[in-house]
Each structure stands twice: as C-alpha cells, then as structure tokens.
ROTI-412119 format. One record per residue (C-alpha): residue in three letters; chain; x, y, z. Coordinates in pm, whole numbers. Example, Ala and Ser with C-alpha at 12.3 -4.5 7.8 and 13.67 -1.06 7.14 Angstrom:
residues 2
SITE  resn  chain    east   north      up
SITE   ALA      A    1230    -450     780
SITE   SER      A    1367    -106     714
END
This chain:
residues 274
SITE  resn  chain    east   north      up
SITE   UNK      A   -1398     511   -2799
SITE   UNK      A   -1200     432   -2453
SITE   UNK      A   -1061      55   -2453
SITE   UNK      A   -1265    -152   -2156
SITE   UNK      A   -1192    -113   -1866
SITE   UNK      A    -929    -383   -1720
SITE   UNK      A    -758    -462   -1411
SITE   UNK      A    -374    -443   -1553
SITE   UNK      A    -161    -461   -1209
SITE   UNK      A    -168    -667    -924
SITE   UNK      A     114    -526    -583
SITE   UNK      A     152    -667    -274
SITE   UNK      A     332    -454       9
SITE   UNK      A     405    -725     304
SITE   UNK      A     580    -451     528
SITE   UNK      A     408    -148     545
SITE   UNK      A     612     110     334
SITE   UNK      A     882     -80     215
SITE   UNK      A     894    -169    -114
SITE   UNK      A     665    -417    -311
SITE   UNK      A     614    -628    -617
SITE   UNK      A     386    -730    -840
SITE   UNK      A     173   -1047    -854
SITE   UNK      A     -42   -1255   -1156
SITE   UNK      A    -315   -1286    -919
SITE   UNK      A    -405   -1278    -584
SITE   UNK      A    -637   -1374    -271
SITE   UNK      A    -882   -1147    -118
SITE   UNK      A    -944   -1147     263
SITE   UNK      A   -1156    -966     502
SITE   UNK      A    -801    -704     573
SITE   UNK      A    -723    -646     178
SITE   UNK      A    -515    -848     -53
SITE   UNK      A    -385   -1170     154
SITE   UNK      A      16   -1096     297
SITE   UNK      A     -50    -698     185
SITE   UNK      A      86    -471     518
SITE   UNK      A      72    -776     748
SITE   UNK      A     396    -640     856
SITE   UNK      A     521    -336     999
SITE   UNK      A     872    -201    1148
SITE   UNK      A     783      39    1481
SITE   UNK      A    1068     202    1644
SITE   UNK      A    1181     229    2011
SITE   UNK      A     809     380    2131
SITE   UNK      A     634      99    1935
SITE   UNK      A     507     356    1715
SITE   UNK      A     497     266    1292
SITE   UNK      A     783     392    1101
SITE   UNK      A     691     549     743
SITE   UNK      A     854     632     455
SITE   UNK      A     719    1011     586
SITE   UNK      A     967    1040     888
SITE   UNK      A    1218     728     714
SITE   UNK      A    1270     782     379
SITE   UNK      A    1508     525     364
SITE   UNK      A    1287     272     393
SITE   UNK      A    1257     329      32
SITE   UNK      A    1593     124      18
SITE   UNK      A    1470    -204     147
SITE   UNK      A    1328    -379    -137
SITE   UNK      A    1108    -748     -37
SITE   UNK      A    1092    -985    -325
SITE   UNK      A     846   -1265    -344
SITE   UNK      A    1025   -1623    -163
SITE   UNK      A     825   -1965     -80
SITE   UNK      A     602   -1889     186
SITE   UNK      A     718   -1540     257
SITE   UNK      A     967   -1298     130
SITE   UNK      A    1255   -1160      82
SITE   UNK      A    1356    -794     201
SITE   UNK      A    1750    -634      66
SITE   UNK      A    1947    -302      50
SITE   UNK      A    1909    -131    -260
SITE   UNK      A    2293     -11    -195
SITE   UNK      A    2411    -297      44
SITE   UNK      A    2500    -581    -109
SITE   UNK      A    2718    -650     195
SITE   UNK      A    2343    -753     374
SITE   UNK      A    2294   -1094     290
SITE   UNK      A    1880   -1101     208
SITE   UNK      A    1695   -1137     524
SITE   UNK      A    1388   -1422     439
SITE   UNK      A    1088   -1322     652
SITE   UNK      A     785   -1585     673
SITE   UNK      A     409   -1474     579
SITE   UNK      A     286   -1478     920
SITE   UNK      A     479   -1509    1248
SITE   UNK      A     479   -1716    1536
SITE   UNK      A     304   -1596    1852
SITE   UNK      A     581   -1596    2110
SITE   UNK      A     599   -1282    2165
SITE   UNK      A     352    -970    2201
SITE   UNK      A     327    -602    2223
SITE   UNK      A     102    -305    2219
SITE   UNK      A     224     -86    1905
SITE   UNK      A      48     255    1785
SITE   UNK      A     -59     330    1419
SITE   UNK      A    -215     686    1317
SITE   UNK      A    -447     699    1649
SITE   UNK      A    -513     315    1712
SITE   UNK      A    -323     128    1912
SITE   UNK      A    -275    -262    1850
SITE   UNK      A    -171    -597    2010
SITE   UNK      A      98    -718    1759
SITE   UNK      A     337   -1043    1750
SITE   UNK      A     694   -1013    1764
SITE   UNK      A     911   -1074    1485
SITE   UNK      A    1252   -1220    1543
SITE   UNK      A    1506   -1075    1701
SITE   UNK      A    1761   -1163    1416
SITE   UNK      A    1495    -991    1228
SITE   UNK      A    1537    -687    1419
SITE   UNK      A    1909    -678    1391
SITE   UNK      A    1919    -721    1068
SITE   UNK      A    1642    -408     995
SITE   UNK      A    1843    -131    1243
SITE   UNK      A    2167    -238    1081
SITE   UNK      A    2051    -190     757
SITE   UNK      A    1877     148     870
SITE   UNK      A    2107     278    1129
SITE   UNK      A    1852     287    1429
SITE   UNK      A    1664      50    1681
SITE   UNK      A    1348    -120    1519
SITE   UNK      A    1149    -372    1562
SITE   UNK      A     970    -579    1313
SITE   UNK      A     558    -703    1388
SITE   UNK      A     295    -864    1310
SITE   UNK      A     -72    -857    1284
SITE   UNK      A    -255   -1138    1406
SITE   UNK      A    -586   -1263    1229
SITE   UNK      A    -741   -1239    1576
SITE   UNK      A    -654    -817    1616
SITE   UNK      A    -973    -648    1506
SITE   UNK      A    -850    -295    1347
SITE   UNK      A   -1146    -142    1190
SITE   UNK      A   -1203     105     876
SITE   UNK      A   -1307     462     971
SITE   UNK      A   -1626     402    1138
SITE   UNK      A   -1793     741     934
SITE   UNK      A   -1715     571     588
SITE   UNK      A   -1762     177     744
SITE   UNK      A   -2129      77     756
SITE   UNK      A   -2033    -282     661
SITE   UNK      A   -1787    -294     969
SITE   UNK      A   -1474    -361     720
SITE   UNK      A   -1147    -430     865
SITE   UNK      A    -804    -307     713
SITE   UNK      A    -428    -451     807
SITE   UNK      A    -145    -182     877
SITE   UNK      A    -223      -9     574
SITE   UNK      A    -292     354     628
SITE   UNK      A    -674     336     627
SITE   UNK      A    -889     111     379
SITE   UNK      A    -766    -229     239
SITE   UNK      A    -703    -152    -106
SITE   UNK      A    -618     140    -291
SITE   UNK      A    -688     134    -675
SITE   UNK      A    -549     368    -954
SITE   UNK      A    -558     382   -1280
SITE   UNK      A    -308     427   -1603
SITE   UNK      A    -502     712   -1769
SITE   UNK      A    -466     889   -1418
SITE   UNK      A     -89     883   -1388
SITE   UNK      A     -56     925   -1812
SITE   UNK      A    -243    1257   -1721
SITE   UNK      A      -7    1358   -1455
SITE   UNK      A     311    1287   -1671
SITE   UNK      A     193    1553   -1917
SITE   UNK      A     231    1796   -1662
SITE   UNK      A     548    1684   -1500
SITE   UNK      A     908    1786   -1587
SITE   UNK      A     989    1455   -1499
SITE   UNK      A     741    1161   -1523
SITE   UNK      A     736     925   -1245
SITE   UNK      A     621     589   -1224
SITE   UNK      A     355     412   -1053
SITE   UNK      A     526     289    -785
SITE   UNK      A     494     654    -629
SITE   UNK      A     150     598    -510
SITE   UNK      A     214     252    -360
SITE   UNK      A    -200      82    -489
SITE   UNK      A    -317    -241    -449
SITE   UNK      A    -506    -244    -768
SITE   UNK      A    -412     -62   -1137
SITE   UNK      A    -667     -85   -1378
SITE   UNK      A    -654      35   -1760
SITE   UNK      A    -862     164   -2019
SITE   UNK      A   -1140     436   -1945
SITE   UNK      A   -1073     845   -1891
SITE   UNK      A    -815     991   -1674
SITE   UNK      A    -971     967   -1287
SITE   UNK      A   -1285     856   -1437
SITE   UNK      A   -1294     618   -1040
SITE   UNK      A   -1369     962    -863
SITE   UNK      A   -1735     912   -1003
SITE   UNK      A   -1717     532    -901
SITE   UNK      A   -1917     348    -634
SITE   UNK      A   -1986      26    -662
SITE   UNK      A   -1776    -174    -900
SITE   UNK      A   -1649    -550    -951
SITE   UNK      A   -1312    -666   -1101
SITE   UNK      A   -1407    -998   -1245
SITE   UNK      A   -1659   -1186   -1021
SITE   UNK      A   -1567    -999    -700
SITE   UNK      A   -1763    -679    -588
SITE   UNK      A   -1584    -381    -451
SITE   UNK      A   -1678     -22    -343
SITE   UNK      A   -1490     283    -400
SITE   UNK      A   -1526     498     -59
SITE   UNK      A   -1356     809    -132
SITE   UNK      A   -1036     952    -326
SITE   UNK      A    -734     869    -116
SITE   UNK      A    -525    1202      34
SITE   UNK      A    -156    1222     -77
SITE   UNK      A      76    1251     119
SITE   UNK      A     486    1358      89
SITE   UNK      A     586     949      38
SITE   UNK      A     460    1069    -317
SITE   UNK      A     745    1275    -391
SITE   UNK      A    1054    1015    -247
SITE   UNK      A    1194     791    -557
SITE   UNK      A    1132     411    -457
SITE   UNK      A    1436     303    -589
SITE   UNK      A    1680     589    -430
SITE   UNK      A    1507     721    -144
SITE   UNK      A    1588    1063    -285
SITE   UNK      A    1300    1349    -202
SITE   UNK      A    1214    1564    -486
SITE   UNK      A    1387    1919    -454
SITE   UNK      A    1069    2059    -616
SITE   UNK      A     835    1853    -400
SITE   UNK      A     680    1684    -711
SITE   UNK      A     434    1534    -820
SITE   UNK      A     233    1629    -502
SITE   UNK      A     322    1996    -592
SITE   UNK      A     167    1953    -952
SITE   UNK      A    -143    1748    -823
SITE   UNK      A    -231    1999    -565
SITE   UNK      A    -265    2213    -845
SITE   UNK      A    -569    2071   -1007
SITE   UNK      A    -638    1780    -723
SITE   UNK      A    -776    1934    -475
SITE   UNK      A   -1084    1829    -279
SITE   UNK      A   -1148    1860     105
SITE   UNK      A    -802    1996     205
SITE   UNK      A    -635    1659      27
SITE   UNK      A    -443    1669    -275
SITE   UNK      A    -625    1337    -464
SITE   UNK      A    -470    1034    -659
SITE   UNK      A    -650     706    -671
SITE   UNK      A    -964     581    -468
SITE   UNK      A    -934     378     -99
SITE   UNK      A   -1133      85    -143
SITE   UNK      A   -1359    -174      27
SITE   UNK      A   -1410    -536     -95
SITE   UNK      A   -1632    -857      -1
SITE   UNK      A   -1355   -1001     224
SITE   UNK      A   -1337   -1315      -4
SITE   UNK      A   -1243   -1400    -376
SITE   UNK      A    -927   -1395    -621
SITE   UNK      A    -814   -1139    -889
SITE   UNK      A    -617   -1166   -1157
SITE   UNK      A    -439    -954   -1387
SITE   UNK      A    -664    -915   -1729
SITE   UNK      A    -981    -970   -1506
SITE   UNK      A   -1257    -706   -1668
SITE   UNK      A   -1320    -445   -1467
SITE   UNK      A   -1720    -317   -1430
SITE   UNK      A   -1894      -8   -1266
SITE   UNK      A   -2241    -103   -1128
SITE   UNK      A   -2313     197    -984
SITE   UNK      A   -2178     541    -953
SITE   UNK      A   -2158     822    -684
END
C-alpha cells in the first residue's frame, strides 16, 4: 500500500528563471504562491529572457533576505550579492512582452540593472509586475478567469517524488528536482498518478489540476552549472514514454482559490478526478 499522499516541498522563484529556494510554508494569492515570478529580467527589446535563449541565468542563484532577496554568481564571488526588495516602487514604467502578451511593468533600479548585465555580459533590465496588471491564464483552459504572474502559463506547477524516482531509473545520470523548476512537490502515491487528477486540496485549500505541463529544453541545463546536457537529457528520455499532444509531459500546471497558506507536511487529497 502507497504512503498518503503529502505535500513534501514548498519553492519560490522571485525572478522568473533564475534560481529558487525552498520555503516551510507559504501564502497563496490570486497570481500563484505570493513573491513567485514577480520578477523578470527583459533584454534591450523589453522582451523576457529565459533560461531557453540564457542559459546562464542558471548561475544567478536568489536566496531568501528580510523583505526580499538575495540574487549571486554561482562562479563570481567578486559580485558582492545584489539585495532586491519583494515588490518595487512605481517610478518608473514600461511595456515588456512575454510569450504573446504584452505587459505594463515597473522598473527596477538601475543599480539593479548594472549589476544583472555585468554579471551576464549583456544589457538587461530588471521588472516588475504590479498587483494592478491583469495577465490572464489561457482563456480555453480559464473558466474561473484565473490570473498567473510571469510564470510561463498557470500559477503553480506541482510534481511529484514517485514521478522523478521513475525517471531516474531510466537515466544514466539522475537529476534532481530542481530541473523542472514546480511550485508544489508532493509525496507518496504512484509515479504520475496527478495526470488522472482534477480537483484536489493540499490541506484546507482547493486546487485544480488543468493539464500536464509541456517540457521544454530548460529541463536538460544543470541549475547549479548552467551546463546543457550533450545527450539532451532527461527531455530525450521523457519524450520517450511522455508523450501527449506534441508535449513531452512532467508535472501538472495548476489553478488555486487565490487565497490560503500551505505548508510543508500539509495532506494532500484528490476530490475528483479527470
């Protein structure tokens, strides 16, 4: 018999693919956990920079500080740690452009900027989104009108253990969680047992799984080098026996209530399924 089902890992990702850490517990708000991808670097067109086209991004690791964070160079320790507030100041605006939308953002700092194209080696700028910018889920999956921050597409993304354990038996190499960048690890149950998942609540707070999330190549960059796998893995492996749609599938994009708190150890429960 499978051990319950548990919610065993709490990340937060305050710039949009740069790196992330791990929190006891955490706020829910109407755009996903509260501080996840309120951030975002753009380059000179105002359009978002990714760990797709950037690998490097990898590099710059963010650490949790009082009332914001922290972001350093994996291999700079010349860069003193740049301290970036939880929400910015609304100075300064511009339009910038993620995936097809295109967004009213506030400016970060310009030290802020200086610091992120030194440590990158190209002009960037660093925003933020605003409480008051509507950015909507895709309106096909979206009947509750959810909203989502800079994140690729849905608020949270969920995972769970069994899911990567499975993977790792079929990889030369295992790799860690941190490849698929979720919100929300649970434990306990069979290996991508969520895919059958609808509606389900992690402690008192109701969520709904909308549809397995589409891997990309950030899968197959090591969040702690920036190296790319030569062998393209472990997107190569999971396109073996993941495939659904014309998407290679790991984990589930989720919807939530807008309002609550997790914390790791919360039970997890399936109320309905698809």
């Amino acid at each position: 018999m499978s051990a319950p089902l548990s919610l065993t890992g709490l990340f937060l990702y305050p710039v949009k693919s740069l790196g992330g850490y791990a929190v006891a517990e955490a706020e829910v708000t109407p755009r996903g956990l509260r501080h996840d991808r309120r951030w975002l670097l753009v380059d000179e067109r105002n359009r978002f920079m990714t760990q797709r086209q950037q690998p490097e991004l990898a590099l710059l690791a963010v650490a949790p500080a009082y009332n914001g964070f922290l972001i350093s160079h994996r291999q700079r320790p010349d860069l003193l740690p740049l301290f970036i507030p939880f929400a910015a100041t609304p100075d300064r605006t511009l339009f910038v452009t993620v995936w097809d939308d295109i967004l009213w953002a506030w400016r970060g700092t310009p030290e802020a900027d200086e610091w992120l194209a030194e440590a990158l080696g190209r002009p960037c700028r660093l925003v933020y989104m605003s409480d008051m910018v509507r950015r909507d889920v895709e309106p096909e999956f979206n009947p509750e009108g959810q909203l989502v921050s800079f994140a690729d597409g849905y608020p949270f993304l969920l995972a769970g253990e069994a899911a990567l354990a499975d993977l790792n038996t079929r990889l030369a190499e295992p790799v860690p969680m941190n490849r698929f960048r979720p919100n929300l690890v649970f434990g306990g149950g069979a290996a991508y047992e969520d895919d059958a998942w609808e509606q389900f609540q992690i402690g008192e707070v109701p969520f709904r799984a909308v549809r397995g999330c589409g891997r990309c190549v950030l899968t197959t960059i090591d969040q702690h080098t920036a190296r790319k796998s030569p062998v393209g893995d472990p997107l190569r492996t999971l396109a073996t026996y993941r495939q659904a749609e014309n998407s290679t599938l790991f984990g589930q994009n989720v919807t939530g209530p807008g309002r609550g708190r997790l914390r790791v150890g919360d039970a997890v429960t399936v109320l309905s399924r698809k």
